[in-house]
Each structure stands twice: as C-alpha cells, then as structure tokens.
C-alpha positions in Angstrom: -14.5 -1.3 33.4 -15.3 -2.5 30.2 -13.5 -4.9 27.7 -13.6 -5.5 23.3 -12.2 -7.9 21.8 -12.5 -8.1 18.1 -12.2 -11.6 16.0 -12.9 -12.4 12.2 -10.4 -10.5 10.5 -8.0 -12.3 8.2 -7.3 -12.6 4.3 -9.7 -12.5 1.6 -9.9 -12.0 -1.9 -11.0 -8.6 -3.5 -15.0 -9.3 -3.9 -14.6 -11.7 -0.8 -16.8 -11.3 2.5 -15.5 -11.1 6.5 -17.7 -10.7 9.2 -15.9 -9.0 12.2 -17.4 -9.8 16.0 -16.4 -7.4 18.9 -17.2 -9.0 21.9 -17.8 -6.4 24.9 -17.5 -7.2 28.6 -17.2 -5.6 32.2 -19.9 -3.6 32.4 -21.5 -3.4 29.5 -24.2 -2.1 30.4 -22.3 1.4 30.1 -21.7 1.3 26.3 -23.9 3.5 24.8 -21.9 2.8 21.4 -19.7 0.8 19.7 -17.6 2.4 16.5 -15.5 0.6 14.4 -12.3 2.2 12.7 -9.4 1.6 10.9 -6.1 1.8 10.4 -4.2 1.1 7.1 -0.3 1.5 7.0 0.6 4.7 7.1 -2.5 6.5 7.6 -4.7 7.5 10.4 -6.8 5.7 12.1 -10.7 6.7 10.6 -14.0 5.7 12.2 -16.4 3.4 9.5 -19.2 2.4 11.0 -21.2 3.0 14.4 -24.0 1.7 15.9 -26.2 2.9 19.5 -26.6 -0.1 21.5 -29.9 1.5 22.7 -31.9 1.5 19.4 -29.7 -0.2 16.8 -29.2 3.1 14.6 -26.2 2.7 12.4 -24.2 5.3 10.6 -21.2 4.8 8.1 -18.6 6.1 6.5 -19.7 6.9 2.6 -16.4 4.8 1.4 -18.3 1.2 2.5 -21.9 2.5 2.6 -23.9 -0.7 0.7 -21.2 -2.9 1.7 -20.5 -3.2 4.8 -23.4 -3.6 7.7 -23.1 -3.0 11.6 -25.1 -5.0 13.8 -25.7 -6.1 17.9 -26.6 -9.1 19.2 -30.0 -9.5 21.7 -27.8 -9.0 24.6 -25.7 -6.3 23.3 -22.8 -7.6 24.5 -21.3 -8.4 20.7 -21.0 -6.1 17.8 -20.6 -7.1 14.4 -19.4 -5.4 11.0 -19.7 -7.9 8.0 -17.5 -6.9 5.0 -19.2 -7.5 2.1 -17.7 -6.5 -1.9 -13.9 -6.1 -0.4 -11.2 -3.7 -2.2 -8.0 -3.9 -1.8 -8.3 -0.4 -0.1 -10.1 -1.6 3.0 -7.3 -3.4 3.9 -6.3 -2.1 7.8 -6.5 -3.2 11.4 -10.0 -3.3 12.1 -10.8 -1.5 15.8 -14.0 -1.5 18.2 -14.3 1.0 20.4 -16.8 2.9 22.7 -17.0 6.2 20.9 -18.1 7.2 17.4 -16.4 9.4 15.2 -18.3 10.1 11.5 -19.8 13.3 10.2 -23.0 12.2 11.1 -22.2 10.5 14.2 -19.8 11.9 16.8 -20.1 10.2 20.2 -17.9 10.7 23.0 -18.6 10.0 26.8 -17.0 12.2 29.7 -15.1 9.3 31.0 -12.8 7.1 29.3 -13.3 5.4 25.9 -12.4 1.9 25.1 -10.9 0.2 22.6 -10.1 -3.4 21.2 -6.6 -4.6 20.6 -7.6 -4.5 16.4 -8.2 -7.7 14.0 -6.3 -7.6 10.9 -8.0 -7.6 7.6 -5.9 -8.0 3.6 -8.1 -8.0 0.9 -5.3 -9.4 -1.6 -5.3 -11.9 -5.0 
C-alpha cells in the first residue's frame, strides 16, 4: 500500500550536518504523517521528530529540538530531517514511518503503519 525509503545517512563528524530524505510511495495519498525514530545499539527504538503531511506541523523530541528540522516536499511524497550540530549520541539507524510517537504528538491509524528499512547515521572523529 504504501512504501519509505530513507537515504542520506552516513558518517560525520561531531558538529557535522546530514540531511535524511524519506521518499513515500503507493498511495500516498494515505499518509497522514511521517515520524522519524531511532535506534542506537542496544536501546529502543524512540520516535524524534514528526511532521502532518496536511499542514506541515512538526513536533520533536526535546534531545535535538534547535538542531534538527523536519520538512515535506510540494508533493508530499518526500520527507526530510536535516541533522544539524551532531553528537556522538545521535548516532542510530535513522527510521521513517507512518505513525508518530512523542509526548506531544502520538499518531496512530486503525490500519497498518509503515515503516522504512532505516539509514544509518555515526557521528564519530
């Protein structure tokens, strides 16, 4: 039904910038949102940004609030999340997915969410 692919990860210095895409397709016109999350080793995966596809609103997790910004394109079939003022700490598999999950923005649909297969980013000297 639908599709996400995410791109742009890879590895970067602490202080370095990445901008992430997550390219949506199927029916797209379906996705209400698009969340990203991560997963570091060996914790859980946590949501860190979201943004409604309808209006633009984003919402973020207070960790990378000022540096990181969620975006859509015009046909709001790609989402981005650049990574500005990297720490070591945000290194993780970067996911997109169709849900939200933030204290103050928890989106879920009744049917299925979808998810990317995850983009790698190391924020290493």
């Amino acid at each position: 039904q639908v599709q996400l692919v995410e791109s742009g990860g890879g590895l970067v210095q602490p202080g370095g910038s990445l901008r992430l895409s997550c390219a949506a397709s199927g029916f797209t016109s379906e996705i209400e949102v698009i969340g990203w999350f991560r997963q570091a080793p060996g914790k859980e995966r946590v949501g860190v940004s979201c943004i409604d596809m309808d209006d633009g609103s984003t919402y973020y997790t207070n960790s990378v609030k000022g540096r990181f910004t969620t975006s859509r394109d015009n046909a709001k079939t790609t989402v981005y999340l650049q990574l500005n003022s990297l720490k070591p700490d945000d290194t993780a598999v970067y996911y997109c997915a169709t849900r939200c999950s933030l204290p103050s923005r928890y989106y879920v649909t009744s049917g299925s969410d979808y998810w990317g297969q995850g983009t790698q980013v190391t924020v290493s000297s």
